[in-house]
C-alpha positions as CSV (number, residue, x, y, z in Angstrom):
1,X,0.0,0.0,0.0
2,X,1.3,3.6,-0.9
3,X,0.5,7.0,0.3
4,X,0.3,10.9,-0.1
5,X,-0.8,13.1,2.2
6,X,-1.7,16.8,0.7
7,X,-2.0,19.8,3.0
8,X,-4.2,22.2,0.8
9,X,-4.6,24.4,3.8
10,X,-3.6,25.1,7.3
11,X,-7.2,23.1,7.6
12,X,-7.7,21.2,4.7
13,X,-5.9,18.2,3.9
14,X,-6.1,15.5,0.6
15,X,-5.2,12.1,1.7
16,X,-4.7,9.2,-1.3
17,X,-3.7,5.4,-0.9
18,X,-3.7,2.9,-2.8
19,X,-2.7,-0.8,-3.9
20,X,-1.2,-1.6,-6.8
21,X,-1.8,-5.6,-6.1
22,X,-5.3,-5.4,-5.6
23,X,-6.0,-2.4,-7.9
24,X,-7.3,-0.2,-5.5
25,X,-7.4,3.5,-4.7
26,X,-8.8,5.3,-1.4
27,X,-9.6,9.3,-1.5
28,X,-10.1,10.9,1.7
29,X,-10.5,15.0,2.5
30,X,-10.2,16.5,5.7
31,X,-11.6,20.0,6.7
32,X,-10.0,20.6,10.2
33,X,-10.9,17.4,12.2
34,X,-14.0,16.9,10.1
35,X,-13.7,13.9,7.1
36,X,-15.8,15.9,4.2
37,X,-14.5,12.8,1.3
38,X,-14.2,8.9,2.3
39,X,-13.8,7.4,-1.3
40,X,-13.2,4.1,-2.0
41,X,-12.6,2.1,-5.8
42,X,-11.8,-0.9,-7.0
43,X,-10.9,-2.4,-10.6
44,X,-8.8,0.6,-10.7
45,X,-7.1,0.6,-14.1
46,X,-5.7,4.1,-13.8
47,X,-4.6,6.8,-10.8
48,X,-2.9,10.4,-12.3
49,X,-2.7,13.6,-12.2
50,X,-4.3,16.2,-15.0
51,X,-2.6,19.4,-15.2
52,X,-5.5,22.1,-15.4
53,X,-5.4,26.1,-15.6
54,X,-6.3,26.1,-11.7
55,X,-4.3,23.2,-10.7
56,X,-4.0,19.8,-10.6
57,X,-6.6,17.3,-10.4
58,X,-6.6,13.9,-8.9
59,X,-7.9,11.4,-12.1
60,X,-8.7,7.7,-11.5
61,X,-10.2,5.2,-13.9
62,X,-11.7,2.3,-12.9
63,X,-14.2,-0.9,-14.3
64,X,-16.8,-2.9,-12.9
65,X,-18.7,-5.5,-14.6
66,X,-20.8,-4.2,-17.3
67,X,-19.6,-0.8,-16.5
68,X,-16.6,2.0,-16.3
69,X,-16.0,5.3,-14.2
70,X,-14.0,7.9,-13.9
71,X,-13.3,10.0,-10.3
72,X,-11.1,13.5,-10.7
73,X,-10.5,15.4,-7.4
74,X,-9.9,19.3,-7.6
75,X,-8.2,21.1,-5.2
76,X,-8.0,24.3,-6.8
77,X,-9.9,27.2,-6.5
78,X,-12.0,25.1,-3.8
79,X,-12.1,21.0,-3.3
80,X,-15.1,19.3,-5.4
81,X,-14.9,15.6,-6.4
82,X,-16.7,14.3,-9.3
83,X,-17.7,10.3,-9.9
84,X,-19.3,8.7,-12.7
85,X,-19.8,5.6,-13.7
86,X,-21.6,4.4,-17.0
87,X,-22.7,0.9,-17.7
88,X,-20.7,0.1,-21.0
């Protein structure tokens, strides 16, 4: 299992793991002591990170049976996660 931990704030912190062996990847955002984000996927065929005009974002790809989706984190201006998954 690897790890990052992000501070985005004196408050705000972005905290990623995953396993490469069981193709898994865990998203977790912190506002002080509060946890705002617990995400977790599996079947994940790709984690990176985008370069965009107001920062980077946080991309994974992943499959399920019958189906795909795609999670990006932004940190930049404000957090916001976005998940979809489509059946294929």
């Amino acid at each position: 299992m690897r790890e990052v931990r992000i501070p985005l704030s004196g408050a705000e912190e972005l905290h990623l793991t995953w396993d490469v062996v069981q193709h898994s990847v865990r998203i977790r955002y912190r506002r002080e002591s509060d946890l705002v984000v617990d995400v977790f996927r599996e079947r994940v065929t790709v984690l990176t990170i985008e370069r965009h005009e107001t920062g980077p974002v946080v991309a994974v790809e992943y499959r399920a049976e019958g189906c795909s989706g795609r999670a990006r984190v932004r940190t930049r201006p404000a957090f916001a996660l976005t998940d979809v998954l489509l059946q294929t």
